[in-house]
ChimeraX commands (.cxc) that place a marker at each C-alpha (Angstrom):
marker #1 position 107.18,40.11,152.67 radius 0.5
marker #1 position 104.64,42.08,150.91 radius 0.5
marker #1 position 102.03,41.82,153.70 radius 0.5
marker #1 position 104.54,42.59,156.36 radius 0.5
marker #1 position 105.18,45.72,154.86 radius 0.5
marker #1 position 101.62,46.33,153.66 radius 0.5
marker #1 position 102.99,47.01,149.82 radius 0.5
marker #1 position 102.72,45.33,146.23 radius 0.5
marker #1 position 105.85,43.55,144.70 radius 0.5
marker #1 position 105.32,44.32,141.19 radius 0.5
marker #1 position 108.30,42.63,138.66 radius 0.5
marker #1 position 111.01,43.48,141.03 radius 0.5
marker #1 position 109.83,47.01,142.27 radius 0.5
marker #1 position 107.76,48.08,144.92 radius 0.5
marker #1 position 104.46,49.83,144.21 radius 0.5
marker #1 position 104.64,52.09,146.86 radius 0.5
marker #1 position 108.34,53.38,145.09 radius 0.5
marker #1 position 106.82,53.94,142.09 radius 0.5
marker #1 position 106.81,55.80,139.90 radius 0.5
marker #1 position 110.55,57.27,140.91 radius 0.5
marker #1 position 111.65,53.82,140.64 radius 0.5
marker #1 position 111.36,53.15,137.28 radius 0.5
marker #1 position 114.03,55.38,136.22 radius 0.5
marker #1 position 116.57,52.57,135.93 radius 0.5
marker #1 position 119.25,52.47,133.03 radius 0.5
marker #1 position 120.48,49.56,131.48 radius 0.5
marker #1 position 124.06,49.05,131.81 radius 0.5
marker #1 position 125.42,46.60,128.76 radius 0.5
marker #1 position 128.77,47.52,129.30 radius 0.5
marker #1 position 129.56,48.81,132.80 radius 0.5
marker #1 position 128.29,51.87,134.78 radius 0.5
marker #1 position 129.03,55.01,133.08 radius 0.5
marker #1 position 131.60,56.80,135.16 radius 0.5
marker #1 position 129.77,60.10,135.41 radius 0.5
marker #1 position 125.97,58.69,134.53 radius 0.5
marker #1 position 126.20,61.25,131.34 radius 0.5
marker #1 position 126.44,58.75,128.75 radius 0.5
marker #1 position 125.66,55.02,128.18 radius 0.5
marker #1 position 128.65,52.71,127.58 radius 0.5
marker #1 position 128.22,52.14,123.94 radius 0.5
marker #1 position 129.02,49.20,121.61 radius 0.5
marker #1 position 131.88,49.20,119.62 radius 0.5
marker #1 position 131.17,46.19,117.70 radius 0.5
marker #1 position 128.43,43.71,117.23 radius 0.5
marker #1 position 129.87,41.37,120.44 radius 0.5
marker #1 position 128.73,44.36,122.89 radius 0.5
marker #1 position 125.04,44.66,121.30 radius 0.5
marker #1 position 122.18,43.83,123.68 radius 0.5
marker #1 position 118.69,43.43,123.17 radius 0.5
marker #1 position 115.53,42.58,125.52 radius 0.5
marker #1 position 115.12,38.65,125.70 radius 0.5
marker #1 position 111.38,37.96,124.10 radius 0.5
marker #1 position 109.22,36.97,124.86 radius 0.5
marker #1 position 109.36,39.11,127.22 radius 0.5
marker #1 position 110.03,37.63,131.10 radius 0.5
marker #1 position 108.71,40.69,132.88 radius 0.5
marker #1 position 106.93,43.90,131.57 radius 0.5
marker #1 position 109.10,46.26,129.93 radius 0.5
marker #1 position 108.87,49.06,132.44 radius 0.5
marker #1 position 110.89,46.58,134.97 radius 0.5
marker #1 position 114.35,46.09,135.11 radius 0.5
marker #1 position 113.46,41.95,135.26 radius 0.5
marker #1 position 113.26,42.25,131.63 radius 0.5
marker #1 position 116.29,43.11,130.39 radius 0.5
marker #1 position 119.85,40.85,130.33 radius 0.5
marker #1 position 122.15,43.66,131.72 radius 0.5
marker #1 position 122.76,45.37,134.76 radius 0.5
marker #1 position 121.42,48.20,136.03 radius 0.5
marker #1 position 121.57,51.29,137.51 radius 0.5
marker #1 position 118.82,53.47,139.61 radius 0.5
marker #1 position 118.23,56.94,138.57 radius 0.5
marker #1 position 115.87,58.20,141.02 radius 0.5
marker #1 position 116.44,61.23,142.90 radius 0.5
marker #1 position 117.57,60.27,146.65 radius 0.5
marker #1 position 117.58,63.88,148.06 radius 0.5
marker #1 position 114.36,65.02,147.53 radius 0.5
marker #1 position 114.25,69.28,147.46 radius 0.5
marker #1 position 111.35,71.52,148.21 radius 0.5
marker #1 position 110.26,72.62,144.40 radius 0.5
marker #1 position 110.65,68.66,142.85 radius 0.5
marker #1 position 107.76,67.74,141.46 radius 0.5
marker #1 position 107.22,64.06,140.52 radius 0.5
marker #1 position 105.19,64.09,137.43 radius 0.5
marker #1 position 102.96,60.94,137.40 radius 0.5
marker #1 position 100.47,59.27,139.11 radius 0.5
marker #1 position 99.92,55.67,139.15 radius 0.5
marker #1 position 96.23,54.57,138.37 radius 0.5
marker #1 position 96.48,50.95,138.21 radius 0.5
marker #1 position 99.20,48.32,138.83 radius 0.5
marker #1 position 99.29,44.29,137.71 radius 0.5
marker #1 position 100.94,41.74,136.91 radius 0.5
marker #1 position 100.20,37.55,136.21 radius 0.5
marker #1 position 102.96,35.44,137.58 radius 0.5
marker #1 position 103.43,32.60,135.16 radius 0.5
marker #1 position 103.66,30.12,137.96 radius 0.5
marker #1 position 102.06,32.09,141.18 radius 0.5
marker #1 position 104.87,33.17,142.23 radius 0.5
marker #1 position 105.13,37.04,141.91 radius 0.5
marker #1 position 109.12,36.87,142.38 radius 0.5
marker #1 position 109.35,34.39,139.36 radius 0.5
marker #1 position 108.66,35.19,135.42 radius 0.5
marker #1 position 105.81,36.92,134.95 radius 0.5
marker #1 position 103.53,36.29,132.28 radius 0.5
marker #1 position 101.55,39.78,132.11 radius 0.5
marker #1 position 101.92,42.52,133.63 radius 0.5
marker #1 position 100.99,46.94,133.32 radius 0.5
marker #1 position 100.92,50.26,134.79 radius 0.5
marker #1 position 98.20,52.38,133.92 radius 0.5
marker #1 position 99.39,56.47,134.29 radius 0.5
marker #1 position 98.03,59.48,134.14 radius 0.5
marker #1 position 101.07,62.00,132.66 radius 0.5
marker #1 position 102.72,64.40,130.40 radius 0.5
marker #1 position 103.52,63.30,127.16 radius 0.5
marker #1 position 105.55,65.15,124.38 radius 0.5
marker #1 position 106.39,63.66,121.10 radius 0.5
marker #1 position 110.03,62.80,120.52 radius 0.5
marker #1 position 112.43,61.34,118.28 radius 0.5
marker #1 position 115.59,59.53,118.26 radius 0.5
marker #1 position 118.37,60.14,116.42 radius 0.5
marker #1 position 122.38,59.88,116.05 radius 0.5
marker #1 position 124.88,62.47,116.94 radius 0.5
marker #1 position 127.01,61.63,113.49 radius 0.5
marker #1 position 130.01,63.22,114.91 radius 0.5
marker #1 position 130.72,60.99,117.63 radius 0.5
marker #1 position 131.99,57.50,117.36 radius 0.5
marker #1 position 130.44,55.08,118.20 radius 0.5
marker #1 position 127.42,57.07,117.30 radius 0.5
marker #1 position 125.43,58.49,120.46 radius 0.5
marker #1 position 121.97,58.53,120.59 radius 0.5
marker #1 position 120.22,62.08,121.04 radius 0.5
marker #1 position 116.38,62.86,121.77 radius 0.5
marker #1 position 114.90,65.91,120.01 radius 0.5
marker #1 position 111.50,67.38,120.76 radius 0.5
marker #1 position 110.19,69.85,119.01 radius 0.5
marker #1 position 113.24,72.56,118.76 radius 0.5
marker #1 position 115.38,71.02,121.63 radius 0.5
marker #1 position 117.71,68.45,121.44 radius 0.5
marker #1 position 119.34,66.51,124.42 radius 0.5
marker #1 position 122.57,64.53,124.19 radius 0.5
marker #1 position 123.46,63.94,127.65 radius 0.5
marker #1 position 121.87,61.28,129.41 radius 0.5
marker #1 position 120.52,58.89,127.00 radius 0.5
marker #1 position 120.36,55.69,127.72 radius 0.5
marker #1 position 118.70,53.04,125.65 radius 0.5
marker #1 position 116.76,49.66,126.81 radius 0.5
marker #1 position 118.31,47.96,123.38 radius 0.5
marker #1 position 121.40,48.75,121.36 radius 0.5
marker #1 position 121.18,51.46,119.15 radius 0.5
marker #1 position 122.46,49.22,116.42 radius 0.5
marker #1 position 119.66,47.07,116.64 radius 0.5
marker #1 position 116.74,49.98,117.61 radius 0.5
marker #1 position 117.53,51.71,114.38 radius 0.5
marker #1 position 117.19,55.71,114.03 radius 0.5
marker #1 position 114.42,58.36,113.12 radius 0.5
marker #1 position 112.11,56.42,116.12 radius 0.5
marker #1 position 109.12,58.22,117.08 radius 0.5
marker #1 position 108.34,58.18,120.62 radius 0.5
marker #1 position 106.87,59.64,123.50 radius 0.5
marker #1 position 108.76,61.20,126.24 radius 0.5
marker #1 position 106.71,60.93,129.71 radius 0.5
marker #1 position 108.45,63.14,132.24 radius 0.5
marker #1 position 108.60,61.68,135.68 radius 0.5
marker #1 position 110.56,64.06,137.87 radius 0.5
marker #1 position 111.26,67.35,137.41 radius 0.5
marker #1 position 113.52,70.19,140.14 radius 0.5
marker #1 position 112.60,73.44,140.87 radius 0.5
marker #1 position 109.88,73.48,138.42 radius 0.5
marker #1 position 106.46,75.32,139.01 radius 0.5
marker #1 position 104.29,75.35,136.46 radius 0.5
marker #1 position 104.12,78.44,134.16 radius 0.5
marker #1 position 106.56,80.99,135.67 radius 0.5
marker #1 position 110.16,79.13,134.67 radius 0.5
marker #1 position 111.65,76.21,133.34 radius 0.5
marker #1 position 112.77,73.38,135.72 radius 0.5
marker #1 position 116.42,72.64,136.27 radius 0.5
marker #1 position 116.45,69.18,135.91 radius 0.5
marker #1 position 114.10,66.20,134.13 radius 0.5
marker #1 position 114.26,62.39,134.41 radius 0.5
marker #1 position 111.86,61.01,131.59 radius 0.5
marker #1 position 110.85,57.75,130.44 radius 0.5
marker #1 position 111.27,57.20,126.29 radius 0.5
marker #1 position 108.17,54.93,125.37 radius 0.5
marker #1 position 107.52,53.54,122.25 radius 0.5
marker #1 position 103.84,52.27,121.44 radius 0.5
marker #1 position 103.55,48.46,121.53 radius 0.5
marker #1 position 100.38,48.25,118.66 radius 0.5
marker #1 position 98.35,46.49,120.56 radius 0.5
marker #1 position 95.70,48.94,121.38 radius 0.5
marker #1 position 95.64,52.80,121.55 radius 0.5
marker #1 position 97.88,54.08,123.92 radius 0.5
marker #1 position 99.20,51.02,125.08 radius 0.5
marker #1 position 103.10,51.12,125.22 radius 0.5
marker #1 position 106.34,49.70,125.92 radius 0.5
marker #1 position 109.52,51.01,127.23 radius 0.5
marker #1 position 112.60,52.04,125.25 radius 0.5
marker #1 position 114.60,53.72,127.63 radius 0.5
marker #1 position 115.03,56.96,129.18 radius 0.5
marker #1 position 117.21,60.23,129.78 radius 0.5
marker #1 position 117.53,62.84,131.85 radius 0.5
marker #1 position 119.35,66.47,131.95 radius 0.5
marker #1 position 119.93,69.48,133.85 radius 0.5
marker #1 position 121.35,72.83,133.82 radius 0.5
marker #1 position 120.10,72.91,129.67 radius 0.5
marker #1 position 118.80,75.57,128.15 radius 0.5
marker #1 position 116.49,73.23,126.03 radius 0.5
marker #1 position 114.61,72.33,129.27 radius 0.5
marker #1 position 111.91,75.35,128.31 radius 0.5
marker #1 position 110.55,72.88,126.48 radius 0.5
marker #1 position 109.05,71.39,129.91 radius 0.5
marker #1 position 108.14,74.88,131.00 radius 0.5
marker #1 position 104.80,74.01,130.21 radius 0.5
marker #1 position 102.69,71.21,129.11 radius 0.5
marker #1 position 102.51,69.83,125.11 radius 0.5
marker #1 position 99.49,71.67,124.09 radius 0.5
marker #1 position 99.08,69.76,120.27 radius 0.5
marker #1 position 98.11,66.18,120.63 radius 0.5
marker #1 position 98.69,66.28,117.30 radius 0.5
marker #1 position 101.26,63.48,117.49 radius 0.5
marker #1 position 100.56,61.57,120.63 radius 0.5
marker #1 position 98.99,58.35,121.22 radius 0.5
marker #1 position 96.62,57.72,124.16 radius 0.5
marker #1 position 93.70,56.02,125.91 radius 0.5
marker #1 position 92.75,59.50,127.47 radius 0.5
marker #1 position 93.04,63.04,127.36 radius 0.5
marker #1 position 92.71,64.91,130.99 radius 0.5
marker #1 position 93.05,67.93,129.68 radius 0.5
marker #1 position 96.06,70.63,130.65 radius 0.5
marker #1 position 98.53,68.65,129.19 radius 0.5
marker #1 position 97.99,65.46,130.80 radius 0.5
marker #1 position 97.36,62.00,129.31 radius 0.5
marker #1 position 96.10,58.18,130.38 radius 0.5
marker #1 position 98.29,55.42,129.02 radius 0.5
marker #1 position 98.99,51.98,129.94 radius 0.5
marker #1 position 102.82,50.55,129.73 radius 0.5
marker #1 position 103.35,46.92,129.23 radius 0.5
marker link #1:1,2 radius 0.2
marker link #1:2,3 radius 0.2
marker link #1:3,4 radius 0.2
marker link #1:4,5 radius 0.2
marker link #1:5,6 radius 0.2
marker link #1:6,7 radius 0.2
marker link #1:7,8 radius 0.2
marker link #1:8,9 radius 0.2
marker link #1:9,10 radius 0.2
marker link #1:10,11 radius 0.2
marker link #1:11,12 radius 0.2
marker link #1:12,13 radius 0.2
marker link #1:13,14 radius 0.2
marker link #1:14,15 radius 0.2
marker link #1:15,16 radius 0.2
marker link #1:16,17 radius 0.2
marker link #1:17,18 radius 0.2
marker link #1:18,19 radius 0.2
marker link #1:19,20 radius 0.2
marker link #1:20,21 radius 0.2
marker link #1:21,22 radius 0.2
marker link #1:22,23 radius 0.2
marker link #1:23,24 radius 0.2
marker link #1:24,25 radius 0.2
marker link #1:25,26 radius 0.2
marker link #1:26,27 radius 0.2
marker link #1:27,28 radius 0.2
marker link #1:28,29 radius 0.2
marker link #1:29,30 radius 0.2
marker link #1:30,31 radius 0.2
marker link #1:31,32 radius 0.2
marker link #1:32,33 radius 0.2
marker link #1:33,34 radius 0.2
marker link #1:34,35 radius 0.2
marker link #1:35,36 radius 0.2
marker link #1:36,37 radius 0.2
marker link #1:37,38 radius 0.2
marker link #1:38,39 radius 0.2
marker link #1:39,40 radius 0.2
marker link #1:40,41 radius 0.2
marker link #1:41,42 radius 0.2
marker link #1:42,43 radius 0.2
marker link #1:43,44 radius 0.2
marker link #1:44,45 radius 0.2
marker link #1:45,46 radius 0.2
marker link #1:46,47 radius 0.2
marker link #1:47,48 radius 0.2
marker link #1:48,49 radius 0.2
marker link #1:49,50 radius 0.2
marker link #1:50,51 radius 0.2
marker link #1:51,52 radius 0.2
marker link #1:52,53 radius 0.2
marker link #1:53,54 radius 0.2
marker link #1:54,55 radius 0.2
marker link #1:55,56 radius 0.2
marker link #1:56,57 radius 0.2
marker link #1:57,58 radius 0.2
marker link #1:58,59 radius 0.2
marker link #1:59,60 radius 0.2
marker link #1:60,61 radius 0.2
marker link #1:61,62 radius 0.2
marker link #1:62,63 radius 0.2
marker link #1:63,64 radius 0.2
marker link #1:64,65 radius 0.2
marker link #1:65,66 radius 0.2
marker link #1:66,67 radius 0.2
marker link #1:67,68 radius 0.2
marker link #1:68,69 radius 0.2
marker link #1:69,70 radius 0.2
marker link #1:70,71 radius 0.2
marker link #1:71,72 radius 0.2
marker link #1:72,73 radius 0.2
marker link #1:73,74 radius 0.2
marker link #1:74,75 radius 0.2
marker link #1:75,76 radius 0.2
marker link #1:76,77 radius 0.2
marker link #1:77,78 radius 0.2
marker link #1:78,79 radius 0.2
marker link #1:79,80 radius 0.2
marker link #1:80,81 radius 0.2
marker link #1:81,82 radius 0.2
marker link #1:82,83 radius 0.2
marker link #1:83,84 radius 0.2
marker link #1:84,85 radius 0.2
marker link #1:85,86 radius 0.2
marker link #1:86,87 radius 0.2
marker link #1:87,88 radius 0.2
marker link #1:88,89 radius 0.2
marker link #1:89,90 radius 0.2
marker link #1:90,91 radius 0.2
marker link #1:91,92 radius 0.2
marker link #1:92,93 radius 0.2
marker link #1:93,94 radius 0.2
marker link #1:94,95 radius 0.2
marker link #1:95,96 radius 0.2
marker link #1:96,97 radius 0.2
marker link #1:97,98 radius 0.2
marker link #1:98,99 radius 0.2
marker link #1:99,100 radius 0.2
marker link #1:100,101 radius 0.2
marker link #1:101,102 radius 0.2
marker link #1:102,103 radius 0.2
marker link #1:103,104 radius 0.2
marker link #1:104,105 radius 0.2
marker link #1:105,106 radius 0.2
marker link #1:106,107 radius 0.2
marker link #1:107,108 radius 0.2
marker link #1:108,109 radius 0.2
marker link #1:109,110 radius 0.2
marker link #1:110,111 radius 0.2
marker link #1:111,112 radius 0.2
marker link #1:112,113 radius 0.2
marker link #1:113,114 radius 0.2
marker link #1:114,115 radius 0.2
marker link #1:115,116 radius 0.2
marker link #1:116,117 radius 0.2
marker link #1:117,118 radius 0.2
marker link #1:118,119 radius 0.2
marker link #1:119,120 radius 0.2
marker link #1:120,121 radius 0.2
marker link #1:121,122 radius 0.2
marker link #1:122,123 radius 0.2
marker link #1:123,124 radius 0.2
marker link #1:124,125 radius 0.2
marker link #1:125,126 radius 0.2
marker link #1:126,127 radius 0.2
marker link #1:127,128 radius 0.2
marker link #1:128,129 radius 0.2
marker link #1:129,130 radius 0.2
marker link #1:130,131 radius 0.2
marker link #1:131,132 radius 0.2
marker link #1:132,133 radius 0.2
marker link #1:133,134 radius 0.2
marker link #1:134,135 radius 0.2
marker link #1:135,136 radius 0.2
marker link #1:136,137 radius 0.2
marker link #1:137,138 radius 0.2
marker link #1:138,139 radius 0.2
marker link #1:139,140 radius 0.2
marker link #1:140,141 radius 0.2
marker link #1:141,142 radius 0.2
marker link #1:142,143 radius 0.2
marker link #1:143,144 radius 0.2
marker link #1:144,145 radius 0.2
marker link #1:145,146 radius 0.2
marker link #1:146,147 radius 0.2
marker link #1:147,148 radius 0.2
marker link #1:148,149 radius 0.2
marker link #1:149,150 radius 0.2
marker link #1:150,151 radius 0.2
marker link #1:151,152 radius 0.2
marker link #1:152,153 radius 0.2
marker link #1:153,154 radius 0.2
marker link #1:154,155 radius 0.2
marker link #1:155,156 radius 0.2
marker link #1:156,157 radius 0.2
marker link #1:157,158 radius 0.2
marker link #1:158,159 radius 0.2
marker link #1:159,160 radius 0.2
marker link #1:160,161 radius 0.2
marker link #1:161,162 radius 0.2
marker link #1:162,163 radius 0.2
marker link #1:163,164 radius 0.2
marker link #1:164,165 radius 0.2
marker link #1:165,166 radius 0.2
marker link #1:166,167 radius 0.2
marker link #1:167,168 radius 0.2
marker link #1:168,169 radius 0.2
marker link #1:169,170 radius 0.2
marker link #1:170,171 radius 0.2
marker link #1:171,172 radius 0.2
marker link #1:172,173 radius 0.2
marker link #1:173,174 radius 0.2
marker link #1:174,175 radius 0.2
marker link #1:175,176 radius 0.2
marker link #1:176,177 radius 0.2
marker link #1:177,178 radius 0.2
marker link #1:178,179 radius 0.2
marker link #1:179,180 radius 0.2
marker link #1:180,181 radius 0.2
marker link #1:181,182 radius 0.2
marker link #1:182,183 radius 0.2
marker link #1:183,184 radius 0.2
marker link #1:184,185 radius 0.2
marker link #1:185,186 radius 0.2
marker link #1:186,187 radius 0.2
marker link #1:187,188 radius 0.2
marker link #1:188,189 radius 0.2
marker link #1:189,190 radius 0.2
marker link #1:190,191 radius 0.2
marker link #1:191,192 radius 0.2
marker link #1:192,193 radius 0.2
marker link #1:193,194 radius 0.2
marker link #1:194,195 radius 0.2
marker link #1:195,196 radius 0.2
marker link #1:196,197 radius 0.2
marker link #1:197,198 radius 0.2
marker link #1:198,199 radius 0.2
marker link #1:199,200 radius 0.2
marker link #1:200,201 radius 0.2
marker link #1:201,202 radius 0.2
marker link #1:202,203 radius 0.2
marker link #1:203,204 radius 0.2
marker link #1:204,205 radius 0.2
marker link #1:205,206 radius 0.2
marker link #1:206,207 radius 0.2
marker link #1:207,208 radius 0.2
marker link #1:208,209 radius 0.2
marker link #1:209,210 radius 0.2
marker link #1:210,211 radius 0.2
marker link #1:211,212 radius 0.2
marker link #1:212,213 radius 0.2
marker link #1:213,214 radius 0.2
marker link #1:214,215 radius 0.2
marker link #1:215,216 radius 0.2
marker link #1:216,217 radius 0.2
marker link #1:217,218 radius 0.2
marker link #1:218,219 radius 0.2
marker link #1:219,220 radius 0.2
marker link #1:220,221 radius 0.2
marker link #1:221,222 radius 0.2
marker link #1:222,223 radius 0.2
marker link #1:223,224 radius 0.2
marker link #1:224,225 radius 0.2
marker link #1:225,226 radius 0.2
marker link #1:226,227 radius 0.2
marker link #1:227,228 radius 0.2
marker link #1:228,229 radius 0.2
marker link #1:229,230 radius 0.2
marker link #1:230,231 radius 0.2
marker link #1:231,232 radius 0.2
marker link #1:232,233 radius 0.2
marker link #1:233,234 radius 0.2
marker link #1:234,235 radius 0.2
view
């Protein structure tokens, strides 16, 4: 199939999708009905976690036990502006067969990055997750690769936009963002795995994407490109 079409089958996505097609949620407990929220647990028999070792690379929806859903933008507008580039793609099939398990497998990026951190909307129950960087703080949209009972709270991570409406540049903020959350893996400088991802619109807090993170103050990765942008290599 992949000759026939001329494109690389890469852990169940196509390369030539990518990277719009790695905004997938994982769905533990059904589709949410309005894709605002994430089904939560409400006790331990609803948890989920990523099977390891790991089956597929994190940034594919092979890895994970639940179902899924596809957030990428079908309608694409005149102002969207899709965010990162794809530098290098690979995986090792552990038997030579790319649609089996795979054994290794990464994406090397160029992108934004902005520091972020996780946290727990305490008046909610269960308790929702929320991503803050810098002042702004997003609630909507959240959804998380592994329960938030067993992910913890106070995670720092990096938020790598991937799609962004009506955005251009310096002059205003965009109207929507779909972002992946990454959290770094420790095996090498900016080297990373997936965590999850959100995505908003129509919220005031999106300034913060009106332009790039200047202070790399708190970011991890293989390369700075300067203007905001960043090389880093998911696993």
């Amino acid at each position: 199939m992949s000759k026939v079409i001329n494109d690389q089958y890469l852990a169940g996505l196509w390369r030539s999708q990518l990277p719009t097609m790695l905004l997938w949620s994982a769905e533990p407990n059904g589709p949410s009905s309005n894709f605002r929220r994430q089904k939560l647990p409400t006790n331990q028999d609803d948890s989920w976690i990523r099977p390891r070792p790991l089956r597929a690379p994190t940034w594919s929806w092979a890895s994970t036990d639940t179902a899924i859903a596809f957030l990428a933008p079908v309608a694409r507008m005149e102002k969207d502006k899709v965010a990162v580039d794809i530098l290098e793609a690979h995986i090792e099939p552990l038997a030579g067969d790319v649609h089996g398990e795979i054994l290794n497998g990464y994406i090397r990026v160029s992108c934004m990055l902005y520091p972020a951190t996780l946290q727990y909307s305490k008046g909610m129950t269960p308790p929702t997750p929320e991503v803050r960087i810098g002042n702004s703080i997003f609630q909507h949209g959240v959804f998380l690769d592994e329960s938030p009972d067993g992910v913890g709270m106070g995670k720092n991570l990096h938020c790598m936009p991937i799609f962004f409406r009506e955005w251009n540049e310096t002059q205003k903020s965009p109207t929507q963002v779909r972002t992946l959350l990454l959290q770094p893996s420790g095996e090498s400088k900016g080297h990373f795995e997936r965590f999850g991802l959100f995505f908003s619109w129509g919220n005031r807090d999106l300034k913060i994407f009106q332009t790039p993170w200047r202070d790399d103050t708190n970011l991890e990765y293989e390369e700075a490109l300067g203007g905001g942008r960043y090389i880093i290599t998911i696993t």
